[in-house]
N, C-alpha and C positions, 0 to 999 in steps of 0.2 A: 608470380604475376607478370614478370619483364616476361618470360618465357611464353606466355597463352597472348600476349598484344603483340610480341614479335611475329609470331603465325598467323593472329589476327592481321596485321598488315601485311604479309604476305601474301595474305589472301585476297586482299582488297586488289592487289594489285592483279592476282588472276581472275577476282571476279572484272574490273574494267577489263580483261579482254572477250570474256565470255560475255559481259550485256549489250555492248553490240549487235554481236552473231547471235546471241537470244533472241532479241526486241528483231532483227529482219527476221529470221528464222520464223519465229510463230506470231510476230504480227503484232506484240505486245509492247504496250507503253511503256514510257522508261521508268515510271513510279510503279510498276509491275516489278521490273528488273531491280530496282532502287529495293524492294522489299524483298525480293528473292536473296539478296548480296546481306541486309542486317537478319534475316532467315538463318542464312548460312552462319555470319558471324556469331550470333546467338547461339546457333549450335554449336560453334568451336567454342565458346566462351563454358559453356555447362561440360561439354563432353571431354576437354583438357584437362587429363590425370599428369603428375609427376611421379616419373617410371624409375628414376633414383640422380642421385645427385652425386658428384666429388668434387675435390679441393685437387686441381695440383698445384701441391705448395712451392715448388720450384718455380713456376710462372706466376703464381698468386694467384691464378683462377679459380674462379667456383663455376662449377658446371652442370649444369642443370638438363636431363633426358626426359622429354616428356612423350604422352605417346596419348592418341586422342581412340577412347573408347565408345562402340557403335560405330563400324566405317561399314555394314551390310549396308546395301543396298536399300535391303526393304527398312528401314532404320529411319533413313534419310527421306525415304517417300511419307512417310506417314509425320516424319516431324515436319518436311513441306506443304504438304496435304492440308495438318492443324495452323501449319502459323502463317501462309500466305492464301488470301479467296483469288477463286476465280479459278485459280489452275489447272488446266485439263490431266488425263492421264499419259499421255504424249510427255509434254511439258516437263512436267514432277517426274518422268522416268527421263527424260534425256537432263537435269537438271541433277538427279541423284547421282545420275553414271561421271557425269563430268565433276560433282563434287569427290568420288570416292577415288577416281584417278587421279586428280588431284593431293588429295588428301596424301597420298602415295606411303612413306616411309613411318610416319607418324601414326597410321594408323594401329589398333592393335584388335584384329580380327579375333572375336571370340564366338 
C-alpha cells in the first residue's frame, strides 16, 4: 500500500505540471484537468501490481518492487475516454502519451 500512494504522489506532482500546459493547450477548465489527474490516479491505484519484495537484513529493509500493468497506449485512451466527459480524441491521445512517458520504468509492457 506505502508503495502504490508513493507513486500516487509522485504523480500528483507530475500531473501539477502537465494541467497548466493542458488547460492553455486545449482551452480546458481546471475542473477538466482536476478530473483528468484523479483519472490518472485511479488508474494507478487499480493497475499497481507487486513485482516481488526482499528484506536486506543487514540494513533492516524491506523492499518492495512494484511494476504498474496496462502502460499501452490504447489502454490508457479507453480508460480516459470511460472515466473523464467531454474529452476530444486530440485530448485523450496527447493525455495517454504523456501518461505512458511518464509512467516510464514501472511500467510492465505486456
Amino acid at each position: 500500500l506505502n508503495a502504490k500512494l508513493s507513486l500516487i504522489v509522485v504523480f500528483h506532482e507530475i500531473m501539477l505540471k502537465y494541467k497548466k500546459r493542458f488547460m492553455e493547450q486545449f482551452h480546458e477548465s481546471e475542473q477538466t484537468a482536476t478530473n483528468i489527474s484523479y483519472a490518472i490516479y485511479n488508474y494507478l491505484a487499480t493497475k499497481i501490481q507487486v513485482a516481488y519484495t526482499y528484506t536486506n537484513l543487514k540494513s533492516e529493509v524491506a523492499v518492495v518492487k512494484i511494476k504498474l500493468v496496462g502502460c499501452q497506449i490504447e489502454q490508457i485512451k479507453r480508460y480516459l475516454k470511460a472515466s473523464v466527459e467531454n474529452l476530444n480524441d486530440n485530448e485523450i491521445a496527447y493525455i495517454a502519451k504523456v501518461a505512458q512517458k511518464e509512467f516510464g520504468s514501472v511500467c510492465a509492457l505486456r
